[in-house]
C-alpha positions in Angstrom: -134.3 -76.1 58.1 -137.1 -73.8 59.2 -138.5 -74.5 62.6 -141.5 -72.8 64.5 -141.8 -72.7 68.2 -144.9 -73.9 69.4 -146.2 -74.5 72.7 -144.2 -71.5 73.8 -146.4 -68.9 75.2 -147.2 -65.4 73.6 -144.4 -66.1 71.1 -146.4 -66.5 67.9 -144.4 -66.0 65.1 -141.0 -66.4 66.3 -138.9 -68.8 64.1 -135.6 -70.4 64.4 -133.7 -71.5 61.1 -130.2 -73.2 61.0 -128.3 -73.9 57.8 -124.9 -74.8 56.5 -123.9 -71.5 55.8 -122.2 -71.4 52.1 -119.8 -68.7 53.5 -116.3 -68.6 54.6 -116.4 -67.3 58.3 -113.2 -66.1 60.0 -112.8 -64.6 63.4 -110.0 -62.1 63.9 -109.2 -60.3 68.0 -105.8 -57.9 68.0 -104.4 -59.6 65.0 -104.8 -63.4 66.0 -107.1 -65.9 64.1 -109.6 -67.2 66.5 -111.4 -69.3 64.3 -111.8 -69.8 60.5 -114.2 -72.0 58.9 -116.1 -73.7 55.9 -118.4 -75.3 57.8 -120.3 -73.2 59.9 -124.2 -73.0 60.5 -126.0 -70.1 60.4 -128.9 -69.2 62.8 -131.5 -66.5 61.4 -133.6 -65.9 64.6 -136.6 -63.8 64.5 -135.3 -59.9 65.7 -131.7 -61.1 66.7 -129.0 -60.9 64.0 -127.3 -63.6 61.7 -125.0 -65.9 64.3 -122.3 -68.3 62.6 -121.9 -71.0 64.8 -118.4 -72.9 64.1 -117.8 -75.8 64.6 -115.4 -76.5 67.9 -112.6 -78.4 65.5 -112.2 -75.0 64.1 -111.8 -72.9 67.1 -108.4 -72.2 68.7 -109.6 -73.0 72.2 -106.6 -73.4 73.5 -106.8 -69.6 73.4 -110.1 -69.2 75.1 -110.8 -69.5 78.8 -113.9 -71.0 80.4 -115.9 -68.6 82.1 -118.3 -68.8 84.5 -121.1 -67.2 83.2 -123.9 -69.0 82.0 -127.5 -67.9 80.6 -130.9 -69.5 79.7 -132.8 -68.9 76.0 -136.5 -70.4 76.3 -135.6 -71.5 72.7 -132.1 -72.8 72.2 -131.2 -73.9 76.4 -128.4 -73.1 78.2 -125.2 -71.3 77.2 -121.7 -71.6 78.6 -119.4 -68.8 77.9 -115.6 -68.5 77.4 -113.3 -65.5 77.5 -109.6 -64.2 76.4 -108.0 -61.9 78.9 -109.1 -59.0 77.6 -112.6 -59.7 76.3 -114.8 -61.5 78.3 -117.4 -64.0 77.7 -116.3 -63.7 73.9 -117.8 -66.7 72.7 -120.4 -69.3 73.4 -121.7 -72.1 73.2 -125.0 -74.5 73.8 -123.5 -78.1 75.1 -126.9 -79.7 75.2 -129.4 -77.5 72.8 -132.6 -77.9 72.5 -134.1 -80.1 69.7 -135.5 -77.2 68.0 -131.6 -76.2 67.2 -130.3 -79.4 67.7 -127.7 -79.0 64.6 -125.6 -76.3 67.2 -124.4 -78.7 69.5 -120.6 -79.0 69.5 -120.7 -75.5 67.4 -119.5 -72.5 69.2 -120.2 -68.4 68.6 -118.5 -65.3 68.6 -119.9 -61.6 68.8 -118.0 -60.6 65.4 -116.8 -62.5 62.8 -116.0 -61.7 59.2 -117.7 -63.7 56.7 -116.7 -64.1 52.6 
């Protein structure tokens, strides 16, 4: 669904589009599957790259540790981030999105991830 962001200031043009992505999306660290998936959404966002966002069932969060860094996007809300021991703030997540990208709730992201 394509989505434009109005009412934001001096950010004409920028769109926001989240689909089911028709890929397979896998995420690999040091050997160990992180998260694989054939239901992720993908978010094209206007000069930031493609971002697979997986659903939580499919993440191995017993791996992942909470961290306590947190950041603010005037168009999707507030992120929460968690971490392995070796690779911080590794993934994240927004728990309460906006409505514009309301379809990323419960959905989580990693840096890298391979997609087929």
């Amino acid at each position: 669904m394509t989505k434009g962001l109005r009412g934001l200031k001096g950010l004409k043009g920028h769109r926001i589009t989240v689909e089911p992505s028709e890929r397979h999306v896998r995420v690999v660290r040091d050997g160990r599957v992180l998260a694989e998936s054939d239901a992720a959404l993908v978010l094209r966002e206007t000069g930031c790259p493609d971002r697979y966002y997986i659903p939580a069932g499919d993440v191995r969060l017993d791996l992942l540790t909470p961290s306590g860094t947190t950041t603010h996007c005037p168009f999707k809300g507030d992120a929460s981030y968690w971490s392995l021991p070796d690779a911080p703030d590794l993934v994240w997540a927004y728990p309460d999105p906006k409505p514009v990208v309301a379809e990323i709730k419960d959905h989580l992201c990693f840096y890298d991830v391979e997609v087929s």
